[in-house]
RONU-547533 format. One record per residue (C-alpha): x, y, z; residue number from 1; residue in three letters. Coordinates in steps of 0.001 Angstrom, whole numbers, plus 524288, in hexadecimal, padded with zeros to 5 digits. Example, Ala and Ser with C-alpha at 12.3 -4.5 7.8 and 13.67 -1.06 7.14 Angstrom:
2
{{8300C 7EE6C 81E78} 1 'ALA'}
{{83566 7FBDC 81BE4} 2 'SER'}
//
This chain:
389
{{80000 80000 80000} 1 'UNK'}
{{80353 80F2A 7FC7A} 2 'UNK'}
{{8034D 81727 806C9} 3 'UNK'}
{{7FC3A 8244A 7FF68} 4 'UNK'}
{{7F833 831AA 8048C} 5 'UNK'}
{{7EB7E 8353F 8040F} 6 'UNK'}
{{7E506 84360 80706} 7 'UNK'}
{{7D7D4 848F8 8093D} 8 'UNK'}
{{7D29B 8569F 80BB7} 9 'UNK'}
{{7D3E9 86482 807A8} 10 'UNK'}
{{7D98A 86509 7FB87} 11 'UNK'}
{{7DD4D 872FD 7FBA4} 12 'UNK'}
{{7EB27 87778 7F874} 13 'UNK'}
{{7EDF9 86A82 7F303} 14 'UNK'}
{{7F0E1 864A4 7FE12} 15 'UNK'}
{{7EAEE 85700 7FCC5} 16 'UNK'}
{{7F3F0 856A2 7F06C} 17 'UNK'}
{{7E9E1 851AE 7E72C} 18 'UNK'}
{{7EC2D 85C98 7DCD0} 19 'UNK'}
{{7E158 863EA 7D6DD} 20 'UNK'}
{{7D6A9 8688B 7DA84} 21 'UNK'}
{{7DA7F 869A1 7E954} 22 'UNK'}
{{7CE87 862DB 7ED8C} 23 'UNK'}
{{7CB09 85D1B 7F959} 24 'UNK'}
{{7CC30 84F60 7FB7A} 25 'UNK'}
{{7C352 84878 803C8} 26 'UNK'}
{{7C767 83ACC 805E9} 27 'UNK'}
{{7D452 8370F 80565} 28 'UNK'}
{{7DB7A 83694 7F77F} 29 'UNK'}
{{7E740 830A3 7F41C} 30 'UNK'}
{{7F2CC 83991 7F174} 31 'UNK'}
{{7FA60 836EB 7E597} 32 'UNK'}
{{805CC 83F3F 7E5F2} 33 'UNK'}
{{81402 83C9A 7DF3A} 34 'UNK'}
{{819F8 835BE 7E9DF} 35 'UNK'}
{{81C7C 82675 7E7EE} 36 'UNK'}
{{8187F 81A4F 7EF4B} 37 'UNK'}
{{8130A 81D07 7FECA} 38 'UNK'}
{{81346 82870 80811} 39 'UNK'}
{{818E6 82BD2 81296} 40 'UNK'}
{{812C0 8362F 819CD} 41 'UNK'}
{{8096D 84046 817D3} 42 'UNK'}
{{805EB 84F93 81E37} 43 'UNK'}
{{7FB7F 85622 81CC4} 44 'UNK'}
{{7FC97 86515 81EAE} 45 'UNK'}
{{7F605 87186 81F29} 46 'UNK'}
{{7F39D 872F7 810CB} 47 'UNK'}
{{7FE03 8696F 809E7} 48 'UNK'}
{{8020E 85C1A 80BB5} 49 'UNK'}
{{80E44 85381 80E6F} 50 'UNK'}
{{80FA7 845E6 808B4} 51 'UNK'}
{{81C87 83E91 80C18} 52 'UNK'}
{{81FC2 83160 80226} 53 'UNK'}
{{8250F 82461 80522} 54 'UNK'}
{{83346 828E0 7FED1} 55 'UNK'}
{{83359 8342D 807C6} 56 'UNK'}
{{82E93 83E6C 7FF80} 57 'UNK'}
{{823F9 8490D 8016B} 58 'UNK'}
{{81AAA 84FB1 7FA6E} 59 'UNK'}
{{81228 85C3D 7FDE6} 60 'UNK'}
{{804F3 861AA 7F878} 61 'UNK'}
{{7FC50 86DBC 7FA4B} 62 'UNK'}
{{7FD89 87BAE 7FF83} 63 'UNK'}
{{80A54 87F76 7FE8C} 64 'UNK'}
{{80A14 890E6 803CC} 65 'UNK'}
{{8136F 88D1F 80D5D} 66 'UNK'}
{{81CBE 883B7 80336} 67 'UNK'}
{{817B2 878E2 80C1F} 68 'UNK'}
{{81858 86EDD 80151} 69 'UNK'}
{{826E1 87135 8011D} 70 'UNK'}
{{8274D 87394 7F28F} 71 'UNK'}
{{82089 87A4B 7E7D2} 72 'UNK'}
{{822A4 88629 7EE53} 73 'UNK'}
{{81C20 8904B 7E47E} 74 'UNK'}
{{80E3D 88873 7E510} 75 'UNK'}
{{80614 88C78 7EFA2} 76 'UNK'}
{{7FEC9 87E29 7F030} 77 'UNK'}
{{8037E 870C8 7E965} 78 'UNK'}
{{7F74A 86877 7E711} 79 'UNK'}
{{7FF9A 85A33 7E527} 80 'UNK'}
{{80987 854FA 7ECF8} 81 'UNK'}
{{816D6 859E7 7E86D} 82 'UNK'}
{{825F3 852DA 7EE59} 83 'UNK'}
{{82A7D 85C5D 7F7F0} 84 'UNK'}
{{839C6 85BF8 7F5C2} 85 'UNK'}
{{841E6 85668 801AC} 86 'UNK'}
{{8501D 8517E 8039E} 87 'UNK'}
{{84C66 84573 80A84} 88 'UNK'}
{{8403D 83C49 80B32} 89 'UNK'}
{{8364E 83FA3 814A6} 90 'UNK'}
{{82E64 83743 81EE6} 91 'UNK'}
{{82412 840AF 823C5} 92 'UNK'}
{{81E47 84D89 8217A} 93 'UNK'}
{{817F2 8567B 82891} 94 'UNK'}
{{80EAC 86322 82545} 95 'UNK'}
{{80A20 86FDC 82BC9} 96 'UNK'}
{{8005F 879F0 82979} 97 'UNK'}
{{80B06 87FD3 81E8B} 98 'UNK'}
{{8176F 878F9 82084} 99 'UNK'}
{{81D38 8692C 81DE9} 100 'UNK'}
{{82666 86143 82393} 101 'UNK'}
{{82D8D 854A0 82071} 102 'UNK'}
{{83626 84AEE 8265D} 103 'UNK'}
{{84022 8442C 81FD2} 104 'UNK'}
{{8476B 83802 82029} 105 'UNK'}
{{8543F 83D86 82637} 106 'UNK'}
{{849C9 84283 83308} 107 'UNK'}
{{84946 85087 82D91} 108 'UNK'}
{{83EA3 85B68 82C43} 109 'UNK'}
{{83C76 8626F 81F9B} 110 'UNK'}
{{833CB 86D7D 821C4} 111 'UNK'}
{{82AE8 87647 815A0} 112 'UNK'}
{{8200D 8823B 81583} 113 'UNK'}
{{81C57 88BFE 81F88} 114 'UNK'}
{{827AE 88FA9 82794} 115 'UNK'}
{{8230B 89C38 82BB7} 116 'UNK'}
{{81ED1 89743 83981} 117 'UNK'}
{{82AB1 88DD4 83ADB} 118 'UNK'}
{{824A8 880CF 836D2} 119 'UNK'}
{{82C8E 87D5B 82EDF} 120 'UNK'}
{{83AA5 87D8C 839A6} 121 'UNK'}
{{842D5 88553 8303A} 122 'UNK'}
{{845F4 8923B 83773} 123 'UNK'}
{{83FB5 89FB4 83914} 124 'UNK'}
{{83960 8A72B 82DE0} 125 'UNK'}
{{838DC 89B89 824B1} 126 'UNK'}
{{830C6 89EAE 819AC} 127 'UNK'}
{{82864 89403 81165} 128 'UNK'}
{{83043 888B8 80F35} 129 'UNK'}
{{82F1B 87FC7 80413} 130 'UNK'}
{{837C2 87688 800A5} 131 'UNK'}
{{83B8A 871AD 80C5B} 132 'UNK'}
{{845AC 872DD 814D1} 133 'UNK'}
{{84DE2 86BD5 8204B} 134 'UNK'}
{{848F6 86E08 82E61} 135 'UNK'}
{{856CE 870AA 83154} 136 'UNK'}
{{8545A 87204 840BB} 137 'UNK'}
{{85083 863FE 8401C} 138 'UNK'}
{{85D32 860DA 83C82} 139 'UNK'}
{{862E1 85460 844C4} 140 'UNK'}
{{8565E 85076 84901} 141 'UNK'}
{{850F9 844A3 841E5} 142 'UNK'}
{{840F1 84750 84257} 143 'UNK'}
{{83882 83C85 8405D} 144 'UNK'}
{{82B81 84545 8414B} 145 'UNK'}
{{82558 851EE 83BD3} 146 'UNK'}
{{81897 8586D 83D7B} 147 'UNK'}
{{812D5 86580 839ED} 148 'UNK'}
{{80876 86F24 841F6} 149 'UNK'}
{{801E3 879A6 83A14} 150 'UNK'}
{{80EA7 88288 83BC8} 151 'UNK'}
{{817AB 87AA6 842E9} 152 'UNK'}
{{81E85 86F9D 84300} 153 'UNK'}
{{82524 86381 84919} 154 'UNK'}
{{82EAC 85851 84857} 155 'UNK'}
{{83262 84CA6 85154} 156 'UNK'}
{{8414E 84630 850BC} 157 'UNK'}
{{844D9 83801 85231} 158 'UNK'}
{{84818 83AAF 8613E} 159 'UNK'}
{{83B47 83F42 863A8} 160 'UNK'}
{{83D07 84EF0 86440} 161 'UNK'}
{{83270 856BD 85E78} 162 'UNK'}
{{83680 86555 8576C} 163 'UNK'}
{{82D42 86DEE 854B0} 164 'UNK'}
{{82D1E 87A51 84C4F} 165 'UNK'}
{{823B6 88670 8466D} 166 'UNK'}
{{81855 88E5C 84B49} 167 'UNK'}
{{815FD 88C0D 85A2C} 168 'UNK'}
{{80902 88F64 8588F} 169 'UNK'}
{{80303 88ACD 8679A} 170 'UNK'}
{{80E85 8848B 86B43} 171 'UNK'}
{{80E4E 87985 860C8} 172 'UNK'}
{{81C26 87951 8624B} 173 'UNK'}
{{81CF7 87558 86E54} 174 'UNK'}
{{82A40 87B8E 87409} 175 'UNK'}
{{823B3 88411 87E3C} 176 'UNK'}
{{82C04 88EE9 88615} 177 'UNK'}
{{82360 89947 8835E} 178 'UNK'}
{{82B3A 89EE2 87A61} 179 'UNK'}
{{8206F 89CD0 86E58} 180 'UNK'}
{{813C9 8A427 86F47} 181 'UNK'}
{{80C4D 89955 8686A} 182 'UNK'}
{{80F2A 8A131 85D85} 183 'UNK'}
{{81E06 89EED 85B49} 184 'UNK'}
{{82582 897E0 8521B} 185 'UNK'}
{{83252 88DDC 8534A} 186 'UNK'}
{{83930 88EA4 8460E} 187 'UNK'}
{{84063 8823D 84846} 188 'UNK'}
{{83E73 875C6 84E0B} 189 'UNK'}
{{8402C 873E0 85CD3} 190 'UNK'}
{{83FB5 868D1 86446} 191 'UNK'}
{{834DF 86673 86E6E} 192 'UNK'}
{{83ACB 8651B 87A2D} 193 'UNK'}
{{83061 861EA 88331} 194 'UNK'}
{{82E04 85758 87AF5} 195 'UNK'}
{{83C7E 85288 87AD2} 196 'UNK'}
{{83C29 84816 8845F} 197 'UNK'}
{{82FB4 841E1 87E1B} 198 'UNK'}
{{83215 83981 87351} 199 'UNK'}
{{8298F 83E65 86A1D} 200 'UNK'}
{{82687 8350E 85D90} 201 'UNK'}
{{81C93 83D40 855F0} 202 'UNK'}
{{816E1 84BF2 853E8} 203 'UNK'}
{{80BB0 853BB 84FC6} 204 'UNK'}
{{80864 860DE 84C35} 205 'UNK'}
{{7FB75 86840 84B6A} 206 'UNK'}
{{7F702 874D3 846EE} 207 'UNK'}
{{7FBFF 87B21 85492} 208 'UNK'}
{{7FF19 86FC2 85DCF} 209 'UNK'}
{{80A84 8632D 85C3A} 210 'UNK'}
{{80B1D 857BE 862FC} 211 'UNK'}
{{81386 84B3D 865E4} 212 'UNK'}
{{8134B 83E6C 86A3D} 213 'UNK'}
{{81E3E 83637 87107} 214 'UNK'}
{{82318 8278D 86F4A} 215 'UNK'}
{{81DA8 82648 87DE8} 216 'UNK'}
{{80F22 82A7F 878F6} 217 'UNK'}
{{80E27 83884 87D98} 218 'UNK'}
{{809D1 84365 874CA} 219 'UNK'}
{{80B78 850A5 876C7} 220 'UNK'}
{{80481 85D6D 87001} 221 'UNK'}
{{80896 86CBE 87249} 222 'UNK'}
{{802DB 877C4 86BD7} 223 'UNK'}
{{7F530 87B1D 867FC} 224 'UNK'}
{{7EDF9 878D3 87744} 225 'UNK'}
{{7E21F 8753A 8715F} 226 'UNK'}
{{7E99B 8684B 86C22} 227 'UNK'}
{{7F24A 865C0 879AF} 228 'UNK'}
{{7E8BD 85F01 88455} 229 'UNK'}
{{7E7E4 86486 88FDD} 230 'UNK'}
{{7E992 871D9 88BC9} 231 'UNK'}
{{7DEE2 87B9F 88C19} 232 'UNK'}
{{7DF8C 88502 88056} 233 'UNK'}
{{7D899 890A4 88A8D} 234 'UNK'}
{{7E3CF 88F06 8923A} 235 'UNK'}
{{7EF04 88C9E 88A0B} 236 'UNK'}
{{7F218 89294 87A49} 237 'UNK'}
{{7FCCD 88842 87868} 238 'UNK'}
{{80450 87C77 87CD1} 239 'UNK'}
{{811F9 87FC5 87902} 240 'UNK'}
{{81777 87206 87FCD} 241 'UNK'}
{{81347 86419 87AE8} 242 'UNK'}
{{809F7 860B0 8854F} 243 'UNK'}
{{806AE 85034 88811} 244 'UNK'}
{{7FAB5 84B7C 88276} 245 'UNK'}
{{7F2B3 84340 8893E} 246 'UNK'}
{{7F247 8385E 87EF3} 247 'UNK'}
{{7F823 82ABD 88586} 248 'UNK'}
{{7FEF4 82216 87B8D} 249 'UNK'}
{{80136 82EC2 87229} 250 'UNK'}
{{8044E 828B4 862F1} 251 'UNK'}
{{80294 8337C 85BFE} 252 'UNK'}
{{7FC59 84305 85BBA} 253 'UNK'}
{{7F72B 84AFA 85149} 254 'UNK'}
{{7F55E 85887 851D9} 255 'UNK'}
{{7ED6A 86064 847F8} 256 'UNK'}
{{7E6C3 86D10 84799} 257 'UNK'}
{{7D85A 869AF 84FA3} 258 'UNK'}
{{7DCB5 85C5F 856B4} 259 'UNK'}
{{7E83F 85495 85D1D} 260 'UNK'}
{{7E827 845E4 85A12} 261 'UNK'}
{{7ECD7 83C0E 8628F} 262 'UNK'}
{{7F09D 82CDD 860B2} 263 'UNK'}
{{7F1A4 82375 86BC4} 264 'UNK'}
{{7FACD 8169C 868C8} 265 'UNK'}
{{7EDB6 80EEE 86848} 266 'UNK'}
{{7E927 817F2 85BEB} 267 'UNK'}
{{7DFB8 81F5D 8659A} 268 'UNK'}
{{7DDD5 82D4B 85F7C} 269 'UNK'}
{{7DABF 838D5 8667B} 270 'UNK'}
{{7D7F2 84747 85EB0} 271 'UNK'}
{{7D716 8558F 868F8} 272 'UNK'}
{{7D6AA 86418 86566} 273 'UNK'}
{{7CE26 86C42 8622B} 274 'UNK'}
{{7C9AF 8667A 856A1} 275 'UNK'}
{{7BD3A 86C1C 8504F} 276 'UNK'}
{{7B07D 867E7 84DE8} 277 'UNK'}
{{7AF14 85CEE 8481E} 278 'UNK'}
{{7BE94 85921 84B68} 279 'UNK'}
{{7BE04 84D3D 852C1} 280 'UNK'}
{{7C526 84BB5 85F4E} 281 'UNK'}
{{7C68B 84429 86B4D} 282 'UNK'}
{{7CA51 84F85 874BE} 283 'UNK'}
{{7CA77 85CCD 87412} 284 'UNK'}
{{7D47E 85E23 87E44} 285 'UNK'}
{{7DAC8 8500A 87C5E} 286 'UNK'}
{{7DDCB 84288 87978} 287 'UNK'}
{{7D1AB 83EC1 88164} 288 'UNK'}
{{7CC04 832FB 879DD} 289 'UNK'}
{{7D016 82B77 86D85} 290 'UNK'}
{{7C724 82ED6 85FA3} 291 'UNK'}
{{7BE56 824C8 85CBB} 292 'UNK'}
{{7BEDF 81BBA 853A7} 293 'UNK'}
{{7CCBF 81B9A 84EC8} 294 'UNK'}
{{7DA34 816B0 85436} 295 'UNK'}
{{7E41B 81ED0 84CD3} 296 'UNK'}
{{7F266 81AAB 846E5} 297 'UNK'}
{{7F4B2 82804 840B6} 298 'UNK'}
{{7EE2E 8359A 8419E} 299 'UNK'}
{{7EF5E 84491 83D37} 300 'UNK'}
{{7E781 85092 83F87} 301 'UNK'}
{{7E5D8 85D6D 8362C} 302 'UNK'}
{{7E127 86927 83801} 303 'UNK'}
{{7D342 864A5 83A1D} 304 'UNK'}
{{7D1C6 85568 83786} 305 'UNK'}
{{7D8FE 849C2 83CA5} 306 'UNK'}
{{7DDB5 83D62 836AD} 307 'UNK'}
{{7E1D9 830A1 83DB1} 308 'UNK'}
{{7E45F 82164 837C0} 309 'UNK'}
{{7E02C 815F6 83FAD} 310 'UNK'}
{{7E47B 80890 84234} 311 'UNK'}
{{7E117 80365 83313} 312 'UNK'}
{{7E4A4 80DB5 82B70} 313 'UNK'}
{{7D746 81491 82ABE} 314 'UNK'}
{{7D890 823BB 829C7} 315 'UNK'}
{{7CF84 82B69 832E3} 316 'UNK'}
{{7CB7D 83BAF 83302} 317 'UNK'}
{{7C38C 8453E 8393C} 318 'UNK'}
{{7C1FF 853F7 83B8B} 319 'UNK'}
{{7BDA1 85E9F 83363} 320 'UNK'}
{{7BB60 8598E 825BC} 321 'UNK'}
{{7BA32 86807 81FFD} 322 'UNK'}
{{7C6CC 870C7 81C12} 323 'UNK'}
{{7CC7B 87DBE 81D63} 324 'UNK'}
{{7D2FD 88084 81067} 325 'UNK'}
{{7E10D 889DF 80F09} 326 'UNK'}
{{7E14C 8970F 809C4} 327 'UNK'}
{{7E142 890B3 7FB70} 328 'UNK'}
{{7D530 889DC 7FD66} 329 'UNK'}
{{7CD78 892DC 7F779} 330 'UNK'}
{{7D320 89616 7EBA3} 331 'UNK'}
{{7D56D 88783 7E80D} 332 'UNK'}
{{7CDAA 8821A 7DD47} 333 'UNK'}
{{7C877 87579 7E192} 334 'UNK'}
{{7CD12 875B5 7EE57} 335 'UNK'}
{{7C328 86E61 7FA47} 336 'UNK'}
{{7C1CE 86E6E 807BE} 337 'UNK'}
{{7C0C2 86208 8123D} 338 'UNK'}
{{7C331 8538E 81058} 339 'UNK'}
{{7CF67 8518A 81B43} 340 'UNK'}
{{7C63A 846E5 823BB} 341 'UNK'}
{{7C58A 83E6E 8142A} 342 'UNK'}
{{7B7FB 83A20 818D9} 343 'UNK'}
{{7B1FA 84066 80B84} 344 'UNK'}
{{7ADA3 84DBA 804FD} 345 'UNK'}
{{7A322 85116 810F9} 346 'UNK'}
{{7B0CA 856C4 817AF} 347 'UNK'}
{{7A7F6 853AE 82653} 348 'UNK'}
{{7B025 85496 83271} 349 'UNK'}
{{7B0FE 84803 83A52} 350 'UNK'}
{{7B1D2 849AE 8493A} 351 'UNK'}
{{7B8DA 83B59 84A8F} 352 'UNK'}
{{7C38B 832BC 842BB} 353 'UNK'}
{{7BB99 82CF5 835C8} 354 'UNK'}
{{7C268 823EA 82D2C} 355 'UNK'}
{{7C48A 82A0E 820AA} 356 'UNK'}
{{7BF5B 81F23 8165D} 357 'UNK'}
{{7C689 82170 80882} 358 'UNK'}
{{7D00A 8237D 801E8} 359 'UNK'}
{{7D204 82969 7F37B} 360 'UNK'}
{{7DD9B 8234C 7E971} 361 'UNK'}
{{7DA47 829EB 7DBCC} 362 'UNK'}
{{7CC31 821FA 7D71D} 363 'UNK'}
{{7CD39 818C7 7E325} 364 'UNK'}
{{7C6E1 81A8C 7F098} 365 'UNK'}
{{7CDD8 810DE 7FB77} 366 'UNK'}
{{7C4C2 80E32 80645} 367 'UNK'}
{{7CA04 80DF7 8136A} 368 'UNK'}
{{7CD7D 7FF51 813EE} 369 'UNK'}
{{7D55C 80298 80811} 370 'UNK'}
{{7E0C5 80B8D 80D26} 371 'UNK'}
{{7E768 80F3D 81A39} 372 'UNK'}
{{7EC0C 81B4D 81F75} 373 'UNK'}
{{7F799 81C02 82335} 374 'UNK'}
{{7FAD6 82B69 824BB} 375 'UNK'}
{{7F53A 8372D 8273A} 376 'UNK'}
{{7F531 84566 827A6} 377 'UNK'}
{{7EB05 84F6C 82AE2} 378 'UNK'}
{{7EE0E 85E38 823D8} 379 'UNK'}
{{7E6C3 86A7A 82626} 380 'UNK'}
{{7D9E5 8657E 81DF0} 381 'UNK'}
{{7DF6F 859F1 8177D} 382 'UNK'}
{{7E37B 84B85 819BE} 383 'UNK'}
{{7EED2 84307 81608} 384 'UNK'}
{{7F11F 83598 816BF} 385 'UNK'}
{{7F986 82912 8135D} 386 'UNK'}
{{7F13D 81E8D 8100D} 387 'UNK'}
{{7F4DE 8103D 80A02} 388 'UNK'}
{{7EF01 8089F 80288} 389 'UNK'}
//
């Protein structure tokens, strides 16, 4: 079996890389772009996407303002997927409201787009950047881990150390001091050193908020209060330290721009925030009690909807099934609104996990016996996945 992205959602900007018109898609569609045999990973952005092949190799698509796509520079949107040029094969990407990162074989960070608010761990006063360049400050760490916030961003080294870097918009950052005003920036990466005795194996980033969880199953979250139980937004306008979660058995948190996620070792998933309505969740103020219906082996949250894969493969969504379009909406022939949940053209919201039942290859339509998810990103109004089949 192939393992093949597939995408669903606003089509605006091109950033489900389907080509013209830049219609909505809503169920999933297979993606046929130029790269050969499976795929690796996949990121789904603010308005562009990130698709990383088997050989290492990665490819970019959609609204490019910020040269987020890391080439074509001169186009402000690139409707197909399109090689990004890099000096060593990749094995993950990440993307941000405006900016990309990937991760390369040799364990180092390649950063593209909006560097304006530091995102991208290049310096002070970096303007748009696109192709991309080293993370020099990075240098003689080997990272195994990247992740990207709306305007900041994060990566995690073999020894466990999380950096983080960008706009420390509530604290996301997590260094504390005082020094930032919520509203600062740290041009470079910078270790986390409350987190330096933990050994952390994985990390998240949200809109404002980040997270991590340890080998030992702790996870920790810092920033935006109304994500960090425990904290009462009346009381408190940021969490500037990473603060313990009480999730016991932590696998794995996702942090998006209404909810938290949370996996349990047993696949027991758990969503807080403060969602919206229709936005499913199990606790506004925590990891209080497990989602129905689903025991989760992978999961991602967006802006406004949510994504996990159980136990067999099966792909699952819920949230808002509408869409708030980018400046270009508008004056895009052809362009659509909704379809991110894949459950069909209605675009309803779905207050708990529902399985999402097809998938599109050309003429064909695979039921859900027919393919497995194996991947999975959630963007600002769009969806990617790696699926086999």
């Amino acid at each position: 079996m192939l393992r093949r992205v597939v995408v669903f959602g606003t089509g605006d900007s091109g950033r489900l890389g389907l080509g013209l018109p830049l219609a909505s898609i809503f169920f999933p569609r297979v993606l046929a772009g130029p790269w050969e045999g499976d795929v690796r990973a996949v990121a789904a952005g603010g308005a562009h996407s990130l698709v990383c092949a088997a050989d290492g190799s990665v490819y970019s698509c959609g609204l490019n303002d910020w040269g987020q796509l890391g080439h074509t520079p001169r186009s402000p949107q690139v409707p197909t997927p399109t090689e990004v040029l890099l000096p060593e094969p990749a094995t993950a990407v990440a993307a941000g409201h405006s900016h990309s990162l990937a991760l390369t074989e040799d364990g180092r960070v390649w950063a593209w787009g909006d560097g304006t608010r530091g995102a991208l761990g290049l310096g002070r006063d970096c303007p748009p950047v696109s192709p991309p360049r080293l993370v020099k400050h990075l240098q003689g760490t080997r990272v195994q881990g990247i992740a990207c916030g709306q305007h900041h961003s994060m990566a995690l080294s073999a020894s466990g150390e999380v950096f983080t870097w960008g706009a420390d918009a509530q604290g996301c950052l997590g260094h504390g001091g005082g020094w930032f005003s919520g509203g600062g920036t740290e041009w470079r990466p910078r270790v986390l050193r409350t987190l330096s005795t933990h050994d952390v194996r994985s990390v998240s980033a949200g809109y404002a908020h980040s997270g991590a969880v340890t080998a030992g199953g702790e996870a920790f979250l810092w920033g935006d209060p109304d994500f960090v139980p425990g904290v009462s937004r009346a009381r408190v306008s940021k969490v500037d330290t990473p603060r313990l979660v009480p999730l016991r058995h932590a696998a794995e948190l996702a942090c998006g721009g209404s909810l938290t996620l949370g996996r349990d070792g047993a696949g027991h998933l758990y969503s807080w925030g403060p969602g919206l309505p229709g936005l499913g969740r199990s606790g506004a103020s925590g990891p209080s009690r497990p989602l129905p219906g689903i025991h989760a082996m992978r999961m991602a949250s967006g802006w406004q909807h949510c994504a996990a894969i159980d136990h067999r493969g099966h792909l699952w969504t819920w949230g808002w099934g509408g869409s708030q379009g980018t400046a270009y909406s508008w004056q895009e022939e052809g362009a659509a609104d909704g379809g991110q949940l894949g459950h069909g053209p209605d675009c309803g919201d779905r207050e708990r996990p529902w399985p999402v039942e097809f998938v599109f290859d050309g003429g064909r339509r695979l039921s859900q016996h027919a393919w497995k998810a194996e991947a999975v990103s959630c963007g600002f109004n769009h969806t990617m996945a790696i699926v086999a089949f």
